[in-house]
mmCIF file of the N, C-alpha and C atoms, coordinates in Angstrom:
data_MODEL
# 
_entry.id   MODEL 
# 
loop_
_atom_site.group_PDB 
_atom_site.id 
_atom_site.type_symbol 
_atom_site.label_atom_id 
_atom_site.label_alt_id 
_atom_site.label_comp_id 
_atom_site.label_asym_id 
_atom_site.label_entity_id 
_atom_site.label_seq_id 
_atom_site.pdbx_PDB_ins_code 
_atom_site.Cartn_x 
_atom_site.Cartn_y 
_atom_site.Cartn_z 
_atom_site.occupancy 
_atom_site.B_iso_or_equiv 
_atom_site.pdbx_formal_charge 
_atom_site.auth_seq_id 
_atom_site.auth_comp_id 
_atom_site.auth_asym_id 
_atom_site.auth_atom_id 
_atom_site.pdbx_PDB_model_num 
ATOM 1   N N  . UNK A 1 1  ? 0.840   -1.181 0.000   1.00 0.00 ? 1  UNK A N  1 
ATOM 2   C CA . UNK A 1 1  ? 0.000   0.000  0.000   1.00 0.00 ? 1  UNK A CA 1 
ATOM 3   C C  . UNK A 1 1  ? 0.886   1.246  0.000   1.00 0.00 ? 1  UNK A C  1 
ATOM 4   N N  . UNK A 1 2  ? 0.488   2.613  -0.864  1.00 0.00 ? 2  UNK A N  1 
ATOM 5   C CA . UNK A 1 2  ? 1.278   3.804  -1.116  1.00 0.00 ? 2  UNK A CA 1 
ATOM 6   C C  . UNK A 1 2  ? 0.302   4.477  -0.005  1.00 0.00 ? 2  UNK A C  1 
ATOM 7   N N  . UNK A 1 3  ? 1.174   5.178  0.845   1.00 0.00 ? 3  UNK A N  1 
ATOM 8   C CA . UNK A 1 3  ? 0.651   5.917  2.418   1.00 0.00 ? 3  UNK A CA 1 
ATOM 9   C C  . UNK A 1 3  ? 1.124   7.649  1.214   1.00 0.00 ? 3  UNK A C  1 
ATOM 10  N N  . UNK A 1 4  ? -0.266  8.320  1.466   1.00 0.00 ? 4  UNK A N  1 
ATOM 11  C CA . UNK A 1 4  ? -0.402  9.202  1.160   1.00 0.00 ? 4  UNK A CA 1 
ATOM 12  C C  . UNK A 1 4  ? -0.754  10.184 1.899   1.00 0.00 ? 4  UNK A C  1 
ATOM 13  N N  . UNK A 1 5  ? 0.543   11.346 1.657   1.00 0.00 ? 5  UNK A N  1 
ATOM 14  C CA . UNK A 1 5  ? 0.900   12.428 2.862   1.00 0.00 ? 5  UNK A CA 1 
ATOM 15  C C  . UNK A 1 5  ? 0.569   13.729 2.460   1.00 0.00 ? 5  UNK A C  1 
ATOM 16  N N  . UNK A 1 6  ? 0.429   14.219 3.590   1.00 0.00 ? 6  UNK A N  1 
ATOM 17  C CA . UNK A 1 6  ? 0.195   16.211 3.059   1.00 0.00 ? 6  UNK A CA 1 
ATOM 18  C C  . UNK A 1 6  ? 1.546   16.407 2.676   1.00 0.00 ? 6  UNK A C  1 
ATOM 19  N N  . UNK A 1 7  ? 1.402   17.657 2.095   1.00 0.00 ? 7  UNK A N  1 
ATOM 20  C CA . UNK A 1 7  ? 1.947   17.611 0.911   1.00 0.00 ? 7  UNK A CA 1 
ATOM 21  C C  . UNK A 1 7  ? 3.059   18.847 1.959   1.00 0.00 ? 7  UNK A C  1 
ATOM 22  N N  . UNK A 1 8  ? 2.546   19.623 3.235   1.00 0.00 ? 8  UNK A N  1 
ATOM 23  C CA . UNK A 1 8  ? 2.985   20.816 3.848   1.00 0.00 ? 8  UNK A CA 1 
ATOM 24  C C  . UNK A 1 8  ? 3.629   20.145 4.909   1.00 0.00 ? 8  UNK A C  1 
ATOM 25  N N  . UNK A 1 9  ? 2.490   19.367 5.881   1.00 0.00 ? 9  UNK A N  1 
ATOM 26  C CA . UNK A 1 9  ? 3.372   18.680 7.013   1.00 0.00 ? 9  UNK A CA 1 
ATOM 27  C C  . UNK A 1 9  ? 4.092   17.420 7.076   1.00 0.00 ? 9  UNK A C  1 
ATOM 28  N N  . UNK A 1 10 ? 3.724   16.672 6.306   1.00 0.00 ? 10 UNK A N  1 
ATOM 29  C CA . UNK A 1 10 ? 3.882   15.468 6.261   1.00 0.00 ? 10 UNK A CA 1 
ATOM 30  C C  . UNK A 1 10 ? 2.732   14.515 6.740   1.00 0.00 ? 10 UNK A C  1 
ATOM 31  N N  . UNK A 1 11 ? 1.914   15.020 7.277   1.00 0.00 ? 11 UNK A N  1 
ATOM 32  C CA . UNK A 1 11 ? 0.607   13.847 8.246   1.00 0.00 ? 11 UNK A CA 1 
ATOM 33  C C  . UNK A 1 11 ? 0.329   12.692 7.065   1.00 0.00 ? 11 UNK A C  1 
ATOM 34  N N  . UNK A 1 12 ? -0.128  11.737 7.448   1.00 0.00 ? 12 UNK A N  1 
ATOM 35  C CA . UNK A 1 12 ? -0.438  10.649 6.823   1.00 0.00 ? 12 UNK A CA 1 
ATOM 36  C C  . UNK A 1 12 ? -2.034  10.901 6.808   1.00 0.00 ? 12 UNK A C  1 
ATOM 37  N N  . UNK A 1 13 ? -2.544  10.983 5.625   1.00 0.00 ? 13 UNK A N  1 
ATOM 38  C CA . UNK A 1 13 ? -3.873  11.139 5.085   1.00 0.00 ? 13 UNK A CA 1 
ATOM 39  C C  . UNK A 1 13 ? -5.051  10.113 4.954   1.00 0.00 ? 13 UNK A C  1 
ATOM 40  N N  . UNK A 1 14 ? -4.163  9.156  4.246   1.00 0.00 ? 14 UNK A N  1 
ATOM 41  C CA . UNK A 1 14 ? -4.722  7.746  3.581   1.00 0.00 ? 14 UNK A CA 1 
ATOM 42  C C  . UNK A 1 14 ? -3.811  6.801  3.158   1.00 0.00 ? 14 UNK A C  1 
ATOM 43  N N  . UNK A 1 15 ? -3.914  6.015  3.400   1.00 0.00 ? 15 UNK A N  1 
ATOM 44  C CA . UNK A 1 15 ? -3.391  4.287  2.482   1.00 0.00 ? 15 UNK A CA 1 
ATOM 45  C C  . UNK A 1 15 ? -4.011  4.174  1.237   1.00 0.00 ? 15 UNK A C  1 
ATOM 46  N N  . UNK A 1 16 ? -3.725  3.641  0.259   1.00 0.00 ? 16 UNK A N  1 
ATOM 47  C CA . UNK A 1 16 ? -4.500  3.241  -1.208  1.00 0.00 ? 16 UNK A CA 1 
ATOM 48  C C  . UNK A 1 16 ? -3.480  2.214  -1.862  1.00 0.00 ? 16 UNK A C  1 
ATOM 49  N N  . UNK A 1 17 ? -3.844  1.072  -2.044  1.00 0.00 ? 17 UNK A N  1 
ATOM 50  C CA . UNK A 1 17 ? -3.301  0.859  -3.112  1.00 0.00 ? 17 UNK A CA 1 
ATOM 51  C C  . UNK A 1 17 ? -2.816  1.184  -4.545  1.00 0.00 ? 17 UNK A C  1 
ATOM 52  N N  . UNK A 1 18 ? -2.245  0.550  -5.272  1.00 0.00 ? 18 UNK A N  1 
ATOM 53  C CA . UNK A 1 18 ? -1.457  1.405  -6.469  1.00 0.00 ? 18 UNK A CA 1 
ATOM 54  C C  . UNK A 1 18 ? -2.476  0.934  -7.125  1.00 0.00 ? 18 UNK A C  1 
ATOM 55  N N  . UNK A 1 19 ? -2.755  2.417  -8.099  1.00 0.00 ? 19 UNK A N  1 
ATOM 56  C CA . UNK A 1 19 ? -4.346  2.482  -9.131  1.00 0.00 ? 19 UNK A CA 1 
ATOM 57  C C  . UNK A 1 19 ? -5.286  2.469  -8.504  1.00 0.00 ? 19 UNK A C  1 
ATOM 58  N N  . UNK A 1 20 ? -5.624  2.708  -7.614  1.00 0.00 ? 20 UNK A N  1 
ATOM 59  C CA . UNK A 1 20 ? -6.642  2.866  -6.394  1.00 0.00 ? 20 UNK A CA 1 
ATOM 60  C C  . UNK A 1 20 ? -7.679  4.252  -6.373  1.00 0.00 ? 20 UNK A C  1 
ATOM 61  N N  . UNK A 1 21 ? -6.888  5.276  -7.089  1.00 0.00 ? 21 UNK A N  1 
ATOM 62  C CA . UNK A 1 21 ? -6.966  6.473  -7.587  1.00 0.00 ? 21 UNK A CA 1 
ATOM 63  C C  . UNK A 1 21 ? -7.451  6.835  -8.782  1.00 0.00 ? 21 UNK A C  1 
ATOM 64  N N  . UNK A 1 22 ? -8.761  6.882  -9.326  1.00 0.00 ? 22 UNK A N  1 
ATOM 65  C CA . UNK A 1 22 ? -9.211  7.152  -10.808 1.00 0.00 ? 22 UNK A CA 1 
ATOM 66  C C  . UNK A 1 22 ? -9.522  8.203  -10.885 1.00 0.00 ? 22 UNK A C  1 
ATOM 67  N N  . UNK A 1 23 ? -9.949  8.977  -10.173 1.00 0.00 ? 23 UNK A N  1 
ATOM 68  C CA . UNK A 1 23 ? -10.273 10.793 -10.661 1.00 0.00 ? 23 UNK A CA 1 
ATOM 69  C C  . UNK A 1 23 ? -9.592  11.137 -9.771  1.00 0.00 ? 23 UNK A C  1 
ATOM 70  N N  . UNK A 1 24 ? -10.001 12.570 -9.656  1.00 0.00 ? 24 UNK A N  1 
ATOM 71  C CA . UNK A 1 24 ? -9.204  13.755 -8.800  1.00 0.00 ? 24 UNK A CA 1 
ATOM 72  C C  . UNK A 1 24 ? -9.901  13.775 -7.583  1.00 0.00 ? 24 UNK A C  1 
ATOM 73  N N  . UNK A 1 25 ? -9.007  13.419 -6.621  1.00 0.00 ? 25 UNK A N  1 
ATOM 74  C CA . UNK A 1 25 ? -8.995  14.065 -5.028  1.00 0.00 ? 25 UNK A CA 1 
ATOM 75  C C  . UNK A 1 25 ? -9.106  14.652 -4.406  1.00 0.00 ? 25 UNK A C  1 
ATOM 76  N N  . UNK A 1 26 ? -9.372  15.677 -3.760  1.00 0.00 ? 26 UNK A N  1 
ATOM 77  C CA . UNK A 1 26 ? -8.948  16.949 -2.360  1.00 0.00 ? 26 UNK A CA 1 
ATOM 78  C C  . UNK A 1 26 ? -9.410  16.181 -1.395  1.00 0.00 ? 26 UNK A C  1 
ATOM 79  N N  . UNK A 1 27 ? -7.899  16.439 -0.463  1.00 0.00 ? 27 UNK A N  1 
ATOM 80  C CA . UNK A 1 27 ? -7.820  16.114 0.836   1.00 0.00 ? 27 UNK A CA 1 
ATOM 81  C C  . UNK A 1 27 ? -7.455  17.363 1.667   1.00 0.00 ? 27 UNK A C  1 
ATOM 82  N N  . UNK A 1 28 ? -8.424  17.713 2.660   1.00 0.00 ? 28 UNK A N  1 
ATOM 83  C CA . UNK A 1 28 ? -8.317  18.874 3.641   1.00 0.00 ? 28 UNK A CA 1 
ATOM 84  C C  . UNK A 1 28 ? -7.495  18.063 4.398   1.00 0.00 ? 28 UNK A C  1 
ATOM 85  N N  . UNK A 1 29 ? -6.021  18.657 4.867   1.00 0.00 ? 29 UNK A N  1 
ATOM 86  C CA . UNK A 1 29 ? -5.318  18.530 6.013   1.00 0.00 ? 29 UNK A CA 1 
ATOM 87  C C  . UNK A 1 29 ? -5.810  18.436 7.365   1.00 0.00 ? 29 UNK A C  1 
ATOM 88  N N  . UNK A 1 30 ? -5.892  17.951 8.109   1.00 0.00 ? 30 UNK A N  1 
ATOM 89  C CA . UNK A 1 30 ? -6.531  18.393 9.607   1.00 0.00 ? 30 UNK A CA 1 
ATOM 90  C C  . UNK A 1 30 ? -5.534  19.037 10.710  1.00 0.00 ? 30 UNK A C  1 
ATOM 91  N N  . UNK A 1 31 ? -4.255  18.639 10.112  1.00 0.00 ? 31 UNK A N  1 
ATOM 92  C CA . UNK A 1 31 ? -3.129  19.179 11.526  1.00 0.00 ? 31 UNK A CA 1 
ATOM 93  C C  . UNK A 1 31 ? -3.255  20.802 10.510  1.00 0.00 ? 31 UNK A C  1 
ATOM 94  N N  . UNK A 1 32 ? -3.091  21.116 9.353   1.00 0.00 ? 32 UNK A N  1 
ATOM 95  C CA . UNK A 1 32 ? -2.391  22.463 9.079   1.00 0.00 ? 32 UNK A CA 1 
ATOM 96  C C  . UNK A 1 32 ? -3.317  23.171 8.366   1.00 0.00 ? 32 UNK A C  1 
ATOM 97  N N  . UNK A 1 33 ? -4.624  22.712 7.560   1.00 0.00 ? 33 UNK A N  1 
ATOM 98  C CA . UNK A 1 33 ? -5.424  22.866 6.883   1.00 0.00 ? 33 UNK A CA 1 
ATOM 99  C C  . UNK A 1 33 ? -5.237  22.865 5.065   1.00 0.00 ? 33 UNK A C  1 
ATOM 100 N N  . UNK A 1 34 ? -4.064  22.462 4.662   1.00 0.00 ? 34 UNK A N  1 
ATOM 101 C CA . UNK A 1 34 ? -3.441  22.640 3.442   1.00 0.00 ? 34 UNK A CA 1 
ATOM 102 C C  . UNK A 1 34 ? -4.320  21.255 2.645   1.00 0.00 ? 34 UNK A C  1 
ATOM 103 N N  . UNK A 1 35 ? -4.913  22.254 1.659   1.00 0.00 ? 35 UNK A N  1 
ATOM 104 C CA . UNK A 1 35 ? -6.018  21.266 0.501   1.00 0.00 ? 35 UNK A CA 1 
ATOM 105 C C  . UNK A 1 35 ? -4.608  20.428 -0.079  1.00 0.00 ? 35 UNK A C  1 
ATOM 106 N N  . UNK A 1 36 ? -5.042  19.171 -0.358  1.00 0.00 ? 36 UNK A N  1 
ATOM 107 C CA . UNK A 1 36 ? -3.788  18.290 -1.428  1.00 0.00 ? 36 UNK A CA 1 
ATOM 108 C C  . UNK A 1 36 ? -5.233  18.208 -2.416  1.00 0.00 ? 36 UNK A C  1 
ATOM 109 N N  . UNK A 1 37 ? -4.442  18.084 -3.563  1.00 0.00 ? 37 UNK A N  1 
ATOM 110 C CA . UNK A 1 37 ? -4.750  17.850 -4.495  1.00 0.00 ? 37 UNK A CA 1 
ATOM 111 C C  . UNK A 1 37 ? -4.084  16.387 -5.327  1.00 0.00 ? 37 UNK A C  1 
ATOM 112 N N  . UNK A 1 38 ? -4.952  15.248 -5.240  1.00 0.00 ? 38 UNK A N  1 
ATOM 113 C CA . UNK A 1 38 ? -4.204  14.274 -5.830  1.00 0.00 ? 38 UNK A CA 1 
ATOM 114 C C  . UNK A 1 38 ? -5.109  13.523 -7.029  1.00 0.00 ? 38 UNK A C  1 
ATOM 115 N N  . UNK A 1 39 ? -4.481  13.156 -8.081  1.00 0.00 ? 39 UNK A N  1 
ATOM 116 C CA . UNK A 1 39 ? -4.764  12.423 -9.092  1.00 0.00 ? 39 UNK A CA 1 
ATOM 117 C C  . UNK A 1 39 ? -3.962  11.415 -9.357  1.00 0.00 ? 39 UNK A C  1 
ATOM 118 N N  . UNK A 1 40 ? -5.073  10.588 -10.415 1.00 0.00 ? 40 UNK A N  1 
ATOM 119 C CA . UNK A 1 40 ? -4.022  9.122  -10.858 1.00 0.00 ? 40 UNK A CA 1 
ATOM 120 C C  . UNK A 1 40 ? -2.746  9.573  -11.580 1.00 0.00 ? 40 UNK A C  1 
ATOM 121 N N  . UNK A 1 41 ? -1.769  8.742  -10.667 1.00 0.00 ? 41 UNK A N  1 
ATOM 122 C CA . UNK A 1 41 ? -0.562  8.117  -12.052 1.00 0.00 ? 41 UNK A CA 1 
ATOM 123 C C  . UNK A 1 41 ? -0.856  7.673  -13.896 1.00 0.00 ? 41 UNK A C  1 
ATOM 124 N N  . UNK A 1 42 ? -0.378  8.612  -15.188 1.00 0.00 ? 42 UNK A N  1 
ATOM 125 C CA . UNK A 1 42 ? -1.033  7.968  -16.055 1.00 0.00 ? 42 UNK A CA 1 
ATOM 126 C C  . UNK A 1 42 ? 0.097   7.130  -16.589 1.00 0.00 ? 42 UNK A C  1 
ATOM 127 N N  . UNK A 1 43 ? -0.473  5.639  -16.971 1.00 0.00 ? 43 UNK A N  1 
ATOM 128 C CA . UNK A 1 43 ? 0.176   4.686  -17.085 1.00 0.00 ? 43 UNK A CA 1 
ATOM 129 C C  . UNK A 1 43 ? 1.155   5.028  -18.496 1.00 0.00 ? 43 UNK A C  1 
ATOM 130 N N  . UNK A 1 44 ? 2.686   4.628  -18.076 1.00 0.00 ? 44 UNK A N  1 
ATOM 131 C CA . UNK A 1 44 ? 3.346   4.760  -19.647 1.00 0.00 ? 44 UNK A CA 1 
ATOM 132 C C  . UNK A 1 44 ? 2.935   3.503  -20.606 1.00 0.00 ? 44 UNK A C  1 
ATOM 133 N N  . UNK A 1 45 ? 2.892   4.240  -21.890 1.00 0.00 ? 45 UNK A N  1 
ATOM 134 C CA . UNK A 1 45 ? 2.484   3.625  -23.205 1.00 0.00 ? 45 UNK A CA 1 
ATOM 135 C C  . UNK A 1 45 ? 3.608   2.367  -23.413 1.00 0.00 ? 45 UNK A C  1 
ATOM 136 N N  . UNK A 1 46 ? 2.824   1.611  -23.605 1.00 0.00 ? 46 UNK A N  1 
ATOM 137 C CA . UNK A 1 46 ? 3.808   0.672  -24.275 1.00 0.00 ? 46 UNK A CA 1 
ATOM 138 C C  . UNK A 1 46 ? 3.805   0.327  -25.735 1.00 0.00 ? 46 UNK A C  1 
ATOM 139 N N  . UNK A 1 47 ? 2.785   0.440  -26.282 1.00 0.00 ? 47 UNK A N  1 
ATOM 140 C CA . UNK A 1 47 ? 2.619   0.742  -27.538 1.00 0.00 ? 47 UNK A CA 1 
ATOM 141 C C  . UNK A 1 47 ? 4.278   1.813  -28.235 1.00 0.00 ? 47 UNK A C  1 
ATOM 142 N N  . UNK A 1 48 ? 4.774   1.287  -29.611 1.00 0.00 ? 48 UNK A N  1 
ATOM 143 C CA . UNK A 1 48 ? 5.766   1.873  -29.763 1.00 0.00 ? 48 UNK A CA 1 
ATOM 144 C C  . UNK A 1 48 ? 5.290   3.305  -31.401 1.00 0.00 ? 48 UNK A C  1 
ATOM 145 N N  . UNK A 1 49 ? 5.990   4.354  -31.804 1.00 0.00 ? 49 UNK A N  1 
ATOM 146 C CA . UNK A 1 49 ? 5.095   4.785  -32.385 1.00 0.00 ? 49 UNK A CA 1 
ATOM 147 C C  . UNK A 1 49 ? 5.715   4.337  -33.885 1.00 0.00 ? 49 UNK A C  1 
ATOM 148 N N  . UNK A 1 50 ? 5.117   4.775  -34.553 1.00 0.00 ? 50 UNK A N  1 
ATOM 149 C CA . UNK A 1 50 ? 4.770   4.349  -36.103 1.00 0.00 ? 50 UNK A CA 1 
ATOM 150 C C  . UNK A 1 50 ? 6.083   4.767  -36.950 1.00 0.00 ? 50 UNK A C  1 
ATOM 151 N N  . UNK A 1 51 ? 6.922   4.300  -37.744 1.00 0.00 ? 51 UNK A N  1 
ATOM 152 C CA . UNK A 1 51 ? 8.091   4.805  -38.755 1.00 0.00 ? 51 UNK A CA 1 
ATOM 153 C C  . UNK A 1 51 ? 7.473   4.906  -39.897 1.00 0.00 ? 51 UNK A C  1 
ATOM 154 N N  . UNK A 1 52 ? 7.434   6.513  -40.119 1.00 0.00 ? 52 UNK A N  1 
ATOM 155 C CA . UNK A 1 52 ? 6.939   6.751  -41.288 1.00 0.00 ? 52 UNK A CA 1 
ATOM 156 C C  . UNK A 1 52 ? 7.807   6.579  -42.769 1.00 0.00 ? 52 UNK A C  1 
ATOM 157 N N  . UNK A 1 53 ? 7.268   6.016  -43.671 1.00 0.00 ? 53 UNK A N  1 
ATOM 158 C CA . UNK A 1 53 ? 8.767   6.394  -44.643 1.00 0.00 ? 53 UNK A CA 1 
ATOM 159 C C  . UNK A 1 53 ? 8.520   6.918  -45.604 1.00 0.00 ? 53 UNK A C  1 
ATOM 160 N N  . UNK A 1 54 ? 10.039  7.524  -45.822 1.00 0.00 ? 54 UNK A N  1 
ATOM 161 C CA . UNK A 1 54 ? 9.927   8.907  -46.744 1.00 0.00 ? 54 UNK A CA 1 
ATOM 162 C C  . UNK A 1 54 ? 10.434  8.795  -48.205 1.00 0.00 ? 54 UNK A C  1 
# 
């Protein structure tokens, strides 16, 4: 599990597993009041791209 922290103090917010996260977040701080803002990781492409020829 990825332990997800404010972003100002450090406090521990939430646990989530990885991809656990599909839209956008706000988390109100409670020790400092600092909004986090968190979204998903977007996955790298593995797909390779196209050789065009000239």
């Amino acid at each position: 599990m990825n332990e997800i922290r404010c972003g100002s103090c450090r406090k521990l917010l939430m646990k989530a597993q990885q991809n656990a996260i599909t839209g956008t977040i706000e988390i109100k701080c409670t020790r400092c009041g600092t909004l986090n803002n968190l979204r998903p990781v977007e996955p790298f492409s593995d797909r390779q791209e196209r050789l065009t020829k000239a």
